[in-house]
MIBA-967276 format. One line per field, with one value per residue (C-alpha): chain; residue number from 1; x, y, z. Coordinates in nm, 3 decimals. Each point is the difference from the previous one (the first is absolute). Layout:
BEGIN
cadena <- A; ...
num <- NUM; ...
u <- X; ...
v <- Y; ...
w <- Z; ...
//
This chain:
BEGIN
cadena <- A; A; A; A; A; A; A; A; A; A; A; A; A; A; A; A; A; A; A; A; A; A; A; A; A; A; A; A; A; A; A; A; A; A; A; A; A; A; A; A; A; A; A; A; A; A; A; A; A; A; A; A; A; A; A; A; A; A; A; A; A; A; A; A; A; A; A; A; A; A; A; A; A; A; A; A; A; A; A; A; A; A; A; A; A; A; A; A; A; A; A; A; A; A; A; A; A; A; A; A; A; A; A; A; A; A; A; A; A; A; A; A; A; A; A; A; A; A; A; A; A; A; A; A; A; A; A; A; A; A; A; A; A; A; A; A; A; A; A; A; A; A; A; A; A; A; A; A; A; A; A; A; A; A; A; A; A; A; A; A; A; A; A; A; A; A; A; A; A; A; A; A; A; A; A; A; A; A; A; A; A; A; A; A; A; A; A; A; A; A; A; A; A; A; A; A; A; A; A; A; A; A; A; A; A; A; A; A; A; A; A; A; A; A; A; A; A; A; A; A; A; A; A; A; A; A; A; A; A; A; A; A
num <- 1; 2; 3; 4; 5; 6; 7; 8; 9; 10; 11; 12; 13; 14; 15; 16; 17; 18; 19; 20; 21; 22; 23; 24; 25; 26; 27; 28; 29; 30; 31; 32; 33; 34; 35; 36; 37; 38; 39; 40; 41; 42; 43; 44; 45; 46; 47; 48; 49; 50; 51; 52; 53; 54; 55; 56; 57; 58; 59; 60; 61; 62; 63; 64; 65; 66; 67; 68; 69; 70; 71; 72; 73; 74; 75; 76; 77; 78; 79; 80; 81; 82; 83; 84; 85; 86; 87; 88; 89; 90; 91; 92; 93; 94; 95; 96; 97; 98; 99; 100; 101; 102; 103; 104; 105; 106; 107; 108; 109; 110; 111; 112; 113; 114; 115; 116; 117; 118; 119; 120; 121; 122; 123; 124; 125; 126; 127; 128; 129; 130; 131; 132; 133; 134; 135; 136; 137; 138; 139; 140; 141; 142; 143; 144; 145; 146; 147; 148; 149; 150; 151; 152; 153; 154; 155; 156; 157; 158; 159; 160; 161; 162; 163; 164; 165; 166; 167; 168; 169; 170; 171; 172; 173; 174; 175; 176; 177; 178; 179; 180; 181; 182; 183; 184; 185; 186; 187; 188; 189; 190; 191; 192; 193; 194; 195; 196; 197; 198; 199; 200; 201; 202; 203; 204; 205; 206; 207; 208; 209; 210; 211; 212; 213; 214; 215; 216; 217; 218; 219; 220; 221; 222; 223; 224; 225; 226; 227; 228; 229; 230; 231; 232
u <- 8.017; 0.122; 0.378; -0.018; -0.125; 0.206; 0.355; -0.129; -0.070; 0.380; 0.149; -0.201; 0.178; 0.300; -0.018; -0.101; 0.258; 0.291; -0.126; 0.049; 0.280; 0.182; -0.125; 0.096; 0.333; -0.005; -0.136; 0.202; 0.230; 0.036; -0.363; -0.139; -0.271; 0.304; 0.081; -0.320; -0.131; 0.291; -0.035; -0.404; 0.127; 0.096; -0.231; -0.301; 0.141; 0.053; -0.368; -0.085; 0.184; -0.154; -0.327; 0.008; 0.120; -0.159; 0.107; 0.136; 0.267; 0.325; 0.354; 0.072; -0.295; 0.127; 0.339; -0.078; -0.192; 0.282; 0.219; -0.231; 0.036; 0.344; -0.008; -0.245; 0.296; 0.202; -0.190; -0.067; 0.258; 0.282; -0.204; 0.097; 0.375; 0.273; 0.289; 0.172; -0.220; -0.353; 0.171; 0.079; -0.341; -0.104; 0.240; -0.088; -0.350; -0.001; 0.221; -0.225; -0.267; 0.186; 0.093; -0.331; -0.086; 0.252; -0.107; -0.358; 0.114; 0.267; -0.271; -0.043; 0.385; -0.067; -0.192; 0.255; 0.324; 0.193; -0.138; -0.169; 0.193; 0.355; 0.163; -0.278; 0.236; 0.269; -0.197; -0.050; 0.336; 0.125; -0.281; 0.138; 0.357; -0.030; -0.236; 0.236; 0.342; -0.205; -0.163; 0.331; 0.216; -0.260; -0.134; 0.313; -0.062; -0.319; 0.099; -0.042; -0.386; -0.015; 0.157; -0.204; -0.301; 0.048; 0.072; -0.330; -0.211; 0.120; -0.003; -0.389; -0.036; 0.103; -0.243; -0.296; -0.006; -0.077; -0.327; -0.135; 0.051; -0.143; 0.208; 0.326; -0.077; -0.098; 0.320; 0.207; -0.167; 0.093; 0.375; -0.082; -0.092; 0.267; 0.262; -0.153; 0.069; 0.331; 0.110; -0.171; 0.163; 0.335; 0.073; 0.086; -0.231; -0.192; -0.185; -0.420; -0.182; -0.276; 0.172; -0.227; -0.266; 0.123; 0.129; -0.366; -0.153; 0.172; -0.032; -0.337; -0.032; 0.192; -0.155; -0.341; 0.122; 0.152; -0.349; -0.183; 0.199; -0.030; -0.369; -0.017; 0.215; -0.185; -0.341; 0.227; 0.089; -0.375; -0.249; -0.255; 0.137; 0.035; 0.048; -0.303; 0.178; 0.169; 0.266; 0.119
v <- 8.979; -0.314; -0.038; -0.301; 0.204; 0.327; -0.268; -0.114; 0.412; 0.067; -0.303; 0.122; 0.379; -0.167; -0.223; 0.365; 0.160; -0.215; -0.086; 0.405; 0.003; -0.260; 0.111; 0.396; -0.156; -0.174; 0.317; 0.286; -0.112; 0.388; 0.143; 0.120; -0.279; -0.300; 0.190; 0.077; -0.392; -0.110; 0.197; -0.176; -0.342; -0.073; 0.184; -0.197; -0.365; 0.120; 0.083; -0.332; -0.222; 0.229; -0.075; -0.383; -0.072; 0.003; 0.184; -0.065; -0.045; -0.245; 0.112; -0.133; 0.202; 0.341; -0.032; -0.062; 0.309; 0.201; -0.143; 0.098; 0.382; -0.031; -0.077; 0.311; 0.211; -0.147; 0.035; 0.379; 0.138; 0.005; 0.203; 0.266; -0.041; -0.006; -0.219; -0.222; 0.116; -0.075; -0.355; -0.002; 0.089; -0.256; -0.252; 0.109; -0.052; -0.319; -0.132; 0.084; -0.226; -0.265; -0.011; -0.007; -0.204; -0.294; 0.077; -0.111; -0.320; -0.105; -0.172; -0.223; -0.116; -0.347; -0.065; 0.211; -0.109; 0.054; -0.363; -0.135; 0.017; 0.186; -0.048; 0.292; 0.181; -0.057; 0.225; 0.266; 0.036; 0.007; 0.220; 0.240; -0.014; 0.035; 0.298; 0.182; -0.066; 0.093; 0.328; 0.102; 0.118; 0.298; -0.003; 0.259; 0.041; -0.124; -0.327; -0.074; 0.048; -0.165; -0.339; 0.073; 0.059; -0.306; -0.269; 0.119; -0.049; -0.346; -0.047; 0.115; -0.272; -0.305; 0.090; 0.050; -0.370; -0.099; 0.194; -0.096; -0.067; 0.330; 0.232; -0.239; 0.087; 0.382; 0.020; -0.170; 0.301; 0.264; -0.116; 0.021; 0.342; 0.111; -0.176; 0.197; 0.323; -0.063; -0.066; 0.295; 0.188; -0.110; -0.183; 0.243; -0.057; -0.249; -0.224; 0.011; 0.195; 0.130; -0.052; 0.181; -0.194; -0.332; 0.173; 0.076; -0.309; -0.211; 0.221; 0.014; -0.331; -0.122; 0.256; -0.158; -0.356; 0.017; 0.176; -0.267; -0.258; 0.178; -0.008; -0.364; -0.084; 0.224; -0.191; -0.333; 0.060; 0.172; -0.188; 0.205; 0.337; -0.075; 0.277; 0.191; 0.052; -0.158; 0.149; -0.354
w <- 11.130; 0.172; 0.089; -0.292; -0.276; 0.125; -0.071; -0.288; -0.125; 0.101; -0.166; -0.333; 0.055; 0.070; -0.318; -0.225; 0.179; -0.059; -0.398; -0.019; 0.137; -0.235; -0.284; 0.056; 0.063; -0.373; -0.109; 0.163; 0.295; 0.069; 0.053; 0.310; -0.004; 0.025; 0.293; 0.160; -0.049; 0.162; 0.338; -0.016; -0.014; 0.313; 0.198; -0.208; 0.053; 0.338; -0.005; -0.115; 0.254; 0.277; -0.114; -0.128; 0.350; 0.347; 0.296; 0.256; -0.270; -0.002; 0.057; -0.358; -0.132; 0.205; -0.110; -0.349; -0.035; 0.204; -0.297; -0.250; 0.191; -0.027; -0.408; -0.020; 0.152; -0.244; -0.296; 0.096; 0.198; -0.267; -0.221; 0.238; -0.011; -0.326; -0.105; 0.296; 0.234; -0.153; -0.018; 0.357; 0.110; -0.213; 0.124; 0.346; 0.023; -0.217; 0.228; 0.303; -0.229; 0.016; 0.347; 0.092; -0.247; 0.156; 0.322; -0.122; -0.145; 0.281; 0.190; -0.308; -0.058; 0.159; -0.322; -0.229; -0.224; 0.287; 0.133; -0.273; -0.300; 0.070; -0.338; -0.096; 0.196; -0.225; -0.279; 0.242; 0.058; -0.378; -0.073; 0.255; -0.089; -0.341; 0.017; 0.197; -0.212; -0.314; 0.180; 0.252; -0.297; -0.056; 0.342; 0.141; 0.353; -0.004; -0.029; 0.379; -0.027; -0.264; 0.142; 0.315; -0.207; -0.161; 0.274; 0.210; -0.353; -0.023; 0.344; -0.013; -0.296; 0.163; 0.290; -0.230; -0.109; 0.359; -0.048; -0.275; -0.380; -0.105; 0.247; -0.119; -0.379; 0.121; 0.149; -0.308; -0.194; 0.229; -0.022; -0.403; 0.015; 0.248; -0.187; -0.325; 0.187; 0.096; -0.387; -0.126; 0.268; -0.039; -0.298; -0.310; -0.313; 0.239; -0.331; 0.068; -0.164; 0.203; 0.327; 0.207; -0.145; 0.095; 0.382; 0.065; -0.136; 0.233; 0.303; -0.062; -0.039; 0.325; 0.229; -0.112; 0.017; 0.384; 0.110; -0.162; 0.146; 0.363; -0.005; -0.127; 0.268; 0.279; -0.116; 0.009; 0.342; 0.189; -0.188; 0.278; -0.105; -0.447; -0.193; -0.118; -0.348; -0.238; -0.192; -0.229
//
């Protein structure tokens, strides 16, 4: 099996996987299976940007998949842990995600918001302050990861858009789904119905949008060295 065909195999299991995995959560949020399709995700897209690039691999590709490490940890870890704590670990290695994740795009901020179009910047910031004076009344004393949780997901945002359009709208949807956490966590009677649902759909959907984006821009910039798969 060629290293083409083998990308295109784990985009299809990804694709299966993640289809499963939303519709278990419309179905039964609390069975084993949401649980056990979540710990696959990550590993599988992780899978697929490993094999729809070509080594030797970029620093943006390495870190990305480092990220995508650090989201497994998150997306399994907890499981092992109750109450505050489960959130913590959660919090923890999400964090480390996005770190790395803004390390990866740094190299690109000449071509971000921060230079291009700063009044972007502007909605960041709102964004940010308003999701932590509706979340810090419930938050307790967690309310200091919480703010530093959400300044380094913004912060990871506005350096997506100087690599590309489809890590920039990735990234929007990750600061969906975080924000989505954040209510159910701490507002009371937090209004969607099948939050979990809607959580997943955009985490799902912005983990597979900034590795998209990250192999469109690795075949963008070695032309000599394209990607042997496509996952767009």
């Amino acid at each position: 099996m060629t290293q083409g065909i083998a990308a295109r195999s784990a985009a299809a299991v990804f694709g299966v996987l993640a289809a499963a995995h939303l519709i278990a959560q419309l179905i039964d949020p609390d069975a084993m299976f949401v649980d056990a399709t979540q710990w696959l995700l990550m590993p599988v897209l992780a899978a697929v940007l490993v094999l729809g690039t070509a080594a030797p691999r970029s620093r943006l590709v390495e870190l990305t998949l480092l990220a995508l490490t650090f989201s497994w940890l998150g997306d399994t870890a907890p499981d092992l842990f109750d109450g505050d704590t489960a959130f913590l670990v959660l919090v923890g290695f999400f964090l480390c995600a996005q770190v790395t994740y803004i390390a990866a795009f740094a190299p690109y901020r000449s071509a971000s918001v921060l230079h291009t179009r700063r009044w972007v910047l502007a909605v960041f910031a709102v964004a940010v302050v308003a999701l932590v004076a509706v979340c810090a009344p419930g938050a307790g004393v967690l309310v200091a990861p919480v703010v530093l949780y959400a300044l380094l997901l913004a912060t990871m945002a506005v350096l997506a858009t100087g690599v590309g359009r489809t890590v920039a709208i990735g990234a929007v949807a990750f600061v969906v789904s975080d924000s989505l956490i954040a209510l159910r966590a701490f507002v009371d009677d937090f209004p969607l119905p099948l939050s979990g649902f809607w959580v997943m759909l955009t985490y799902i959907a912005a983990q597979v949008l900034i590795t998209c984006g990250v192999m469109s821009r690795t075949r963008d910039e070695n032309p000599d060295r394209s990607a042997v798969g496509q996952f767009d």
